[in-house]
Structure formats: structure tokens, C-alpha cells
N, C-alpha and C positions, 0 to 999 in steps of 0.2 A: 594465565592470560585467558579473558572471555574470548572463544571464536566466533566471526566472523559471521554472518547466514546470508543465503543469496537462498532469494524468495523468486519464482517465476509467479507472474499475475499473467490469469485468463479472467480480461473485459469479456463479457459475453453479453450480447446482445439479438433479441429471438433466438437465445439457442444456441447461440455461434459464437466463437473466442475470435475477435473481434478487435483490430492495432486500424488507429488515426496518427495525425501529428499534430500536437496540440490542443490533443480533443476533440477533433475536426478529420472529416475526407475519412471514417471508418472502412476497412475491407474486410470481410471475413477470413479469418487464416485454419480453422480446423472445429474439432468436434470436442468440446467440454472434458468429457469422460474420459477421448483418447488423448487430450494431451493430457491431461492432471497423472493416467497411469505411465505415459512415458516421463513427463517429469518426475516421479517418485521413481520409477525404477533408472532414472539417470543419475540418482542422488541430492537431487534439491532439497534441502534446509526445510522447508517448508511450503506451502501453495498457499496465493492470495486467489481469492476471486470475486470477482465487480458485477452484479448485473447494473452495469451500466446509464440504463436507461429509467430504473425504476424510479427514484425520485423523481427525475423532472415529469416522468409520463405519471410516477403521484398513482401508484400502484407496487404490491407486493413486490417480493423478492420469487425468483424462480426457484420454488422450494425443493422440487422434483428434480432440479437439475443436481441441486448441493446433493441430496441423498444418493443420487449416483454416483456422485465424483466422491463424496465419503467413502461407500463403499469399495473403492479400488483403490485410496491410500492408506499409507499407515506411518503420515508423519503431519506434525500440525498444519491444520486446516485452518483459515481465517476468510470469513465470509462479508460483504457489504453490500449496500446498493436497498436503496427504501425499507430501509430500517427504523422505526419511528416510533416502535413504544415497548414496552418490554417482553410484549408475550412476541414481538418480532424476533425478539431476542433470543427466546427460547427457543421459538420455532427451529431456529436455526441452528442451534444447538443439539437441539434432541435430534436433529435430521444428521448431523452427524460431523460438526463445525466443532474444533478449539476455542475460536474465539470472533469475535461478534464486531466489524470494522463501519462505525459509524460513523459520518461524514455531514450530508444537507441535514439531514434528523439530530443532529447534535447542534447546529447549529440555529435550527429555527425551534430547538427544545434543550437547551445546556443539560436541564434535570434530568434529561435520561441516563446523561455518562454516571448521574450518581446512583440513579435509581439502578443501571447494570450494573453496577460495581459491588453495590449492596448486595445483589440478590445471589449473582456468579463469582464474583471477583474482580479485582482488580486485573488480573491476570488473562480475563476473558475480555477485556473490556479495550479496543485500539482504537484511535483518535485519527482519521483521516482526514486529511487536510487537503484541499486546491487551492495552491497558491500562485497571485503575478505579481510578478515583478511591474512597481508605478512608481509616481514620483513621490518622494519623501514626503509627508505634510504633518500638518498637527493632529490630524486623525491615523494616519498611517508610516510612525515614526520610522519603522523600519524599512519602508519602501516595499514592503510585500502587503498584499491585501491577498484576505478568504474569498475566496467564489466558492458555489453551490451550485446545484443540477448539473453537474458534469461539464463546469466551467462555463458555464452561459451567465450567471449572475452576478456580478460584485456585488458585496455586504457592505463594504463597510468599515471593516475588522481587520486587525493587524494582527498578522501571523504569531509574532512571538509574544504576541498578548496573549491570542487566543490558545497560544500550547500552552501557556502557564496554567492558565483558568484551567483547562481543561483536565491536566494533573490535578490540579486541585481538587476538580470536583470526584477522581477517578480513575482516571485513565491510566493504561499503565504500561503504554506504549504509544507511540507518536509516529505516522506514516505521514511525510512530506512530499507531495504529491507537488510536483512543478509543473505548470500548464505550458511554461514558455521552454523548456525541455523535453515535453514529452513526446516520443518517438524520432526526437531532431538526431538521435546519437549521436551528437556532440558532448555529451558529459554531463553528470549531475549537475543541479543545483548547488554546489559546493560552499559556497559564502552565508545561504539561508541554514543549510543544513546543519553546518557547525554551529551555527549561532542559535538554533534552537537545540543543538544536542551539549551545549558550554550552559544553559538556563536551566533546564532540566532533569530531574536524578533518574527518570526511566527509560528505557533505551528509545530509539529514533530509527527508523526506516527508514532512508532517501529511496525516491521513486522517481522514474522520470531521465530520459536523456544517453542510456547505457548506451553505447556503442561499440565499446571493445572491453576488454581484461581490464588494461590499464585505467578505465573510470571507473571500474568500482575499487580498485588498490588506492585512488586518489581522495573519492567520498572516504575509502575505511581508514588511511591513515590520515589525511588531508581535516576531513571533517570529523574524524572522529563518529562517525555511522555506527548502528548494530547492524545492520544488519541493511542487505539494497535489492529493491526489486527489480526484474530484468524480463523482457519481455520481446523487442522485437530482435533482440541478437540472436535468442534462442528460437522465437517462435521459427523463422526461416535458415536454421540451421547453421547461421555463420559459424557460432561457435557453442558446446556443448557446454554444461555445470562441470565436468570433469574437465577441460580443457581451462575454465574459468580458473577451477580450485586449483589446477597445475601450477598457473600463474602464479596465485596469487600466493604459494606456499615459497615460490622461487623468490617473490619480495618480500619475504619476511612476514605476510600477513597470516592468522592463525585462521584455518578455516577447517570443517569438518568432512574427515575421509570420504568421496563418496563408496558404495558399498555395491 
């Protein structure tokens, strides 16, 4: 049986690892560097991290920041936020990232998911998504639409359209970012999540809504998740990656030792 991964994400914006709700009403909660090395030495699965604001502000990524926060883990790293062409790709790469989390830049450029997939891998290459929950139509079957810029724009595009294409062209992971969950701690996106992780052979990330133990045991067996990002439970201490995994080994779910 595949285990389990619980990812903590630092949004970071000027600097700052950075929790809203919704996308919205941001506070800063601490320093890049020091949380990525207390999530690695807490046992986290892995680190997401967002400069948040670079696409819509339609500037780089903060490259100086990744290179620090590489240098004080030693477990996968996945990096996003105004990623847009390939040598972005790199950049962030050779600074010292796993793997390359494109989101607005995939969407207002499909060919990059192929153009990184080619060059790095498939393996390098995550599919980030913003999605809300609307009304069903003949544009947006599923009732979920893509937003971009950090949830300020509707596209368009329906969600489990757009994770298909997106494997198609590449991707070899899929991060389900829920705008109408995020920071609510009321619980994943559960009904999008499964429904995109039942459509596609690469694993899925639910992001978005954590507020206890019990909703990521729900996304992982509920929805059938790889793997779920967690942010403000941890950032203020409620509850710890080891206290998480206690849980979650007590309901049967396979998750990895922390150490």
C-alpha cells in the first residue's frame, strides 16, 4: 500500500509565510527559512511553497528566498508562484526545488506543462489548480471553474477538464487547490477531489480547508487523495505532523514514520 504524504505549504508574500481565508484578509504568521526547517525536522512528507503574489503583481518568483529554504531541508521541495517559461523552471530548480508547481502560467500557456515535462520530467512537473465551486452550465459541467492570480480571476474552464489536458500535456501530479475551503477549516474539498483523483492515473493533492486529523483521514480514504496540504492547523500549533500521523495510523491510513 502507497503511503499517505502530508505536505505543509508556506504562502509567502514580501518575505513572510503568510495564511487568509479564501485567498483573502492575509496575516503574516512567521519567517520562510524557520518554518520549512521546523517542518522538516517535525517529519513533514514534503514542503510546498507559494510566492503568492507573483503572478498577479506579473513578476518573478522570490529566488533568494527558495535557495535558503533548500538549503535547510532534505526532503522534497516543490516550488510555485510566477512561473512562466522554462528557464523559470530551471531557475528554481538549480536553486534547489524538486519540483516546479505551475498554476496562472499554465493556464494562460498550456505548452509549458509540455515544454517542462520534456526538459525535467514529468516527475518535476505539478499542476496547480484554483478552484470554485458555481453553478453547473454548459461551459462548466462540473460545477467547479479555474481562477488564476490567486483567485481574483475566473477563466472559464472547468476543473476536471482542465486536470485531464493537463496530464495530457505533462503533469504528473495534480494539487486541487479549493478557494471556497481555504483556511475555513472546515474540511477538504472532498466531492471535487475524488472526482478528479477517479479521472486521472497521477497522484492528486487536496489543499485547502484542513482543520483537524480527521479531514485529512477523510480526503485520504473518502477521496482517495495522495497526498494533502495543511497549513493553518500547523502554522499556530494546534496540532503537530506527528500528532497528525498518530491519528492517522490509528484509522488504518498508511502514512510515513516521522523521524
Amino acid at each position: 500500500m502507497l503511503t499517505k504524504r502530508i505536505i505543509p505549504c508556506l504562502d509567502v508574500r514580501a518575505g513572510k509565510v503568510t495564511k487568509g481565508i479564501a485567498f483573502q484578509g492575509n496575516v503574516d504568521v512567521g519567517d520562510p527559512v524557520e518554518m520549512a526547517r521546523f517542518y522538516y525536522e517535525g517529519g513533514a512528507d514534503e514542503l510546498v511553497f507559494y510566492d503568492i503574489t507573483a503572478s498577479n503583481e506579473r513578476r518573478d518568483i522570490m529566488i533568494d528566498v527558495v535557495s535558503a529554504v533548500a538549503a535547510e531541508i532534505f526532503i522534497p521541495f516543490s516550488v510555485g508562484g510566477g512561473l512562466r517559461t522554462l528557464e523559470d523552471m530551471r531557475r528554481v530548480l538549480l536553486a534547489g526545488a524538486e519540483k516546479v508547481s505551475i498554476d496562472s502560467g499554465a493556464v494562460r500557456n498550456p505548452e509549458i506543462i509540455a515544454e517542462g515535462a520534456r526538459a525535467f520530467g514529468s516527475q518535476c512537473v505539478v499542476l496547480s489548480m484554483q478552484v470554485k465551486h458555481v453553478p453547473k452550465s454548459e461551459q462548466i459541467p462540473s460545477g467547479y471553474e479555474i481562477y488564476i492570480d490567486g483567485g481574483r480571476r475566473p477563466v472559464g474552464w472547468d476543473a476536471l477538464e482542465w486536470s485531464a489536458r493537463g496530464v495530457d500535456l505533462g503533469a504528473g501530479e495534480i494539487v486541487v487547490n479549493s478557494i471556497d475551503a481555504d483556511g475555513t477549516k472546515a474540511g477538504y474539498e472532498l466531492e471535487l477531489t475524488g472526482a478528479i483523483a477517479d479521472l486521472v492515473p497521477v497522484p492528486v493533492i487536496a489543499s485547502g480547508g484542513a482543520g483537524n486529523p480527521q479531514h485529512l483521514r477523510d480526503v485520504f480514504v473518502e477521496s482517495n487523495a495522495d497526498a494533502a496540504i495543511v497549513a493553518s492547523i500547523t502554522h499556530y500549533g494546534e496540532f503537530t505532523i506527528d500528532n497528525i500521523k498518530t491519528y492517522l495510523t490509528d484509522e488504518g491510513v498508511s502514512v510515513r514514520d516521522t523521524w
